[in-house]
N, C-alpha and C positions, 0 to 999 in steps of 0.2 A: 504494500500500500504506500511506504514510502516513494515508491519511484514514480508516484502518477500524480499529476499536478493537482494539488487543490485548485479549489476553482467555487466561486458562489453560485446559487442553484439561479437560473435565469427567473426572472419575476413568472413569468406564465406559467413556470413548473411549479414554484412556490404556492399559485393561486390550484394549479391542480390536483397540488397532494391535499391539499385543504380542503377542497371543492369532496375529491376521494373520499376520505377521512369522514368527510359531514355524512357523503352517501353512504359508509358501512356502518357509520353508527344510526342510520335511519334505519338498515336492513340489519337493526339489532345485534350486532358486533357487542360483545364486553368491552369494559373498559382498557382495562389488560392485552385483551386483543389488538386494541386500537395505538396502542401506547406503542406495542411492538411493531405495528405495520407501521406508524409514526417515526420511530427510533431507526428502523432499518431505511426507508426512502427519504429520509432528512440525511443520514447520514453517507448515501449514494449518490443521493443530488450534488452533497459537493464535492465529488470526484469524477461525474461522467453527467450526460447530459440524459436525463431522464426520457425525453421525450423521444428520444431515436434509441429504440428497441437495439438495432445491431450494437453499437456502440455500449449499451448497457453490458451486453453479451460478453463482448470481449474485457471491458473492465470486471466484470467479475468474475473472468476467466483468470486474469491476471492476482485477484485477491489471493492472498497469503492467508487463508481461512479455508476451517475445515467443512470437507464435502457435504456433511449433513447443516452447515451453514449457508453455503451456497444455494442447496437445494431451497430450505425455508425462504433464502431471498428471492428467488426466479420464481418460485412460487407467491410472493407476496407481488411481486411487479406484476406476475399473467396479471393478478386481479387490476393494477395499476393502467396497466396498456389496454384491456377491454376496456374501461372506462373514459378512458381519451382516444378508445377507435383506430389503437396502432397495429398493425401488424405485428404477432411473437411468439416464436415457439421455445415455451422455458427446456433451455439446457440440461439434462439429467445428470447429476454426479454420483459415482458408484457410493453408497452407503459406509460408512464408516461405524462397525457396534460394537469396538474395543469397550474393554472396560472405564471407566472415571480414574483420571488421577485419587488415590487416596495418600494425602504425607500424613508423617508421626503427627503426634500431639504438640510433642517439641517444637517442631516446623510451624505451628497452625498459632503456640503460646508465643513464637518470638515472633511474630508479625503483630498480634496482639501488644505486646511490651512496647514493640518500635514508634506506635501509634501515636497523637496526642489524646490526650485522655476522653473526647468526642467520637474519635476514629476507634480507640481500643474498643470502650465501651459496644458501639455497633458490630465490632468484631467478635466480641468476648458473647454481644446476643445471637449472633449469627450460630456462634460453637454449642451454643445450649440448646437454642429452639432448633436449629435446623429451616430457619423460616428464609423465605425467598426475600432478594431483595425489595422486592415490590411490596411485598408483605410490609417490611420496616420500615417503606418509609410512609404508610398512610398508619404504621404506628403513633397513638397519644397516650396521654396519660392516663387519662381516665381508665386504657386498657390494662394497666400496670394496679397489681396489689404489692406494694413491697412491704407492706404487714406480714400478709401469707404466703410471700413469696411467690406469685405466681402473676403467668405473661397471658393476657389472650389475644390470639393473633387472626387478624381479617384476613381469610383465605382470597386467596385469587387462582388464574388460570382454572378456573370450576372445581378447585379442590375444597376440602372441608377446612373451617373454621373450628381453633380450640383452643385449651386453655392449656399451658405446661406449668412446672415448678421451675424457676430457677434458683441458682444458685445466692449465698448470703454473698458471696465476691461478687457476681453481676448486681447484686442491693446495694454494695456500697460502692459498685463505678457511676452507678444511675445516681443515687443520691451525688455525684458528685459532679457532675455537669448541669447547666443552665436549666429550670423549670418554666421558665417564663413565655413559654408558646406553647400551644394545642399541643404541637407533633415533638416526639420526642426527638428525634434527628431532621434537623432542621434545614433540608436542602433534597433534592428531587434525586433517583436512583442510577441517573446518569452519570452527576459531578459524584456522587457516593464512590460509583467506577472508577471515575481519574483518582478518585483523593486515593481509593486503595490501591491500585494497578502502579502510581508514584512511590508510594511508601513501598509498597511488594517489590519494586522493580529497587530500588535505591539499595533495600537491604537484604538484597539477592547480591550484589555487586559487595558490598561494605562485607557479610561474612563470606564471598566467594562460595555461595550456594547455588547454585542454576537449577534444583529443585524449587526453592520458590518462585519462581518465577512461572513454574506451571500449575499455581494456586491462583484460583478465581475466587471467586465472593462464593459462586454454585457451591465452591470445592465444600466450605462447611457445610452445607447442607449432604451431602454426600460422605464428610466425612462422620456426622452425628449417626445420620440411619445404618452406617455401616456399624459404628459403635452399636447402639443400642441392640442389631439384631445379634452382636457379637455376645451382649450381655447377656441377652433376654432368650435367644435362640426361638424367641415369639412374633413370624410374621405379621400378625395380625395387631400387634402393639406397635411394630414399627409403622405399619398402614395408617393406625390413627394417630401415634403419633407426628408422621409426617404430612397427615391430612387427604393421603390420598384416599380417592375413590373408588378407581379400578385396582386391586390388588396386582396385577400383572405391571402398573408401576414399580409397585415395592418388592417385587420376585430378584429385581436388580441386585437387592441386598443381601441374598443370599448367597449371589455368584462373587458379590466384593467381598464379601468377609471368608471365604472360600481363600480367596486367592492372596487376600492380607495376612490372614492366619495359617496360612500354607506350612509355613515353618513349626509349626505346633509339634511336640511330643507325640506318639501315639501312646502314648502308658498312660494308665489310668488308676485313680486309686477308685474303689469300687468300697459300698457299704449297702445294706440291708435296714429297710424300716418296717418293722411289721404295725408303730401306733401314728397315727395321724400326728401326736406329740414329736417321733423320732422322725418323720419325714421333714416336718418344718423345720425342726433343727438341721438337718442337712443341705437344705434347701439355701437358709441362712449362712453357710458357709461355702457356699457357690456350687453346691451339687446338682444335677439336676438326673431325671425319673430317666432311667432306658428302658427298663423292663418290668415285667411280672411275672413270675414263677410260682407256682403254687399259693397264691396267695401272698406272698411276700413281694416288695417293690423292691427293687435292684437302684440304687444312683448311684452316679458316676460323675469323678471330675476330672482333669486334664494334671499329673502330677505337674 
């Protein structure tokens, strides 16, 4: 993207992503939806000329972005160029279904650190909820109990809306930045992007890491459900946990903590609970149920 001239988007294209824009939110578009098709042809306008279909083609041929990237954009423009009556057949790029970057803790705690105490904090909520950016940033106060510790987060992308615990450490970074507006991070989930992708990029260079530098904002969210299914070995907690709807979203967390935890032991210490008493207590100390044999419950944990 560096090597192709910025350029401002010509006034006529401005008036027709707008013009656009008004027609998908008439034919009931989310808001979300809109925000995205908004974000992707504002930011295309100003490297190629919207209005000539070929020339779209080729610049985003050129993009240093992944295939499943490109695809969503040529797919966002068909709808673009029906609407202004151009001629365009969107490009196919081969699918890309590697698994998600997942880093340490480590990795995810010292971008957190590096932050100003506005930036940590929206880091440190990213690590807990697992919430999308979009989510946080139509976060407010009034969603926040930091009595009972706990977050409720306005879904989007048609996922479910819910409540989490966080932590007494996220209680006292929130107590410790500005209350004085509605929204708790005070700026839109774009400049959110630069403020982290600066810091991530800065202090990828400063400890000569070039792992972080492959951490997005997504990555917490991807790295909490992979935790959680690691903890819990409970699909169906990480599903509401992360809000999802379709469970074949959250199927994803099965194959990451697979492939995270690959290095795992296979030795097991193994114990027997024959009273609902000695199973909780096993339970309590990270065992979990494999079997039943005559009546007796089998658990096992990972020496």
């Amino acid at each position: 993207m560096s090597q192709i001239q910025k350029q401002c988007a010509k006034p006529e294209t401005q008036a027709n992503i707008i013009n656009y824009l008004l027609h998908q939110k008439s034919n009931g578009r989310a808001e979300s939806t809109l925000e995205s098709i908004s974000e992707i042809l504002k930011r295309l306008s100003r490297i190629t000329d919207l209005d000539n279909p070929e020339q779209f083609k080729t610049t985003l041929s050129n993009l240093k972005w992944k295939n499943n990237t490109k695809n969503n954009a040529a797919l966002i423009y068909k709808g673009y160029a029906k609407f202004i009556n151009a001629t365009y057949t969107p490009p196919k790029y081969t699918e890309e279904n590697g698994l998600p970057f997942i880093p340490t803790e480590q990795e995810l705690d010292t971008l957190i650190t590096a932050g100003s105490p506005k930036t940590a904090t929206l880091l440190q909520t990213l690590k807990e909820t697992a919430a999308r950016i979009g989510e946080l940033e139509k976060l407010k106060w009034i969603h926040i109990d930091l009595q009972r510790r706990t977050i409720y987060i306005t879904a989007e992308k048609g996922s479910n809306s819910r409540i989490l615990p966080i932590s007494e450490k996220l209680v006292a970074m929130l107590n410790q930045i500005p209350h004085d507006t509605e929204n708790v991070f005070q700026t839109n989930k774009h400049a959110m992007r630069i403020t982290f992708e600066a810091l991530r990029n800065r202090t990828a260079k400063k400890l000569n890491n070039p792992r972080l530098k492959a951490i997005h904002m997504h990555t917490f969210r991807h790295f909490k459900g992979t935790m959680e299914y690691h903890k819990t070995k409970d699909i169906m907690h990480v599903k509401t946990f992360l809000g999802h709807k379709n469970i074949e979203s959250t199927m994803l967390y099965i194959h990451l903590e697979a492939a995270i935890f690959l290095q795992d032991t296979d030795e097991w210490t193994c114990k027997i609970a024959t009273t609902p008493e000695e199973a909780a207590k096993l339970i309590e100390t990270g065992f979990t149920h494999a079997d039943t044999i005559d009546g007796k419950h089998l658990y096992r944990k990972r020496k």
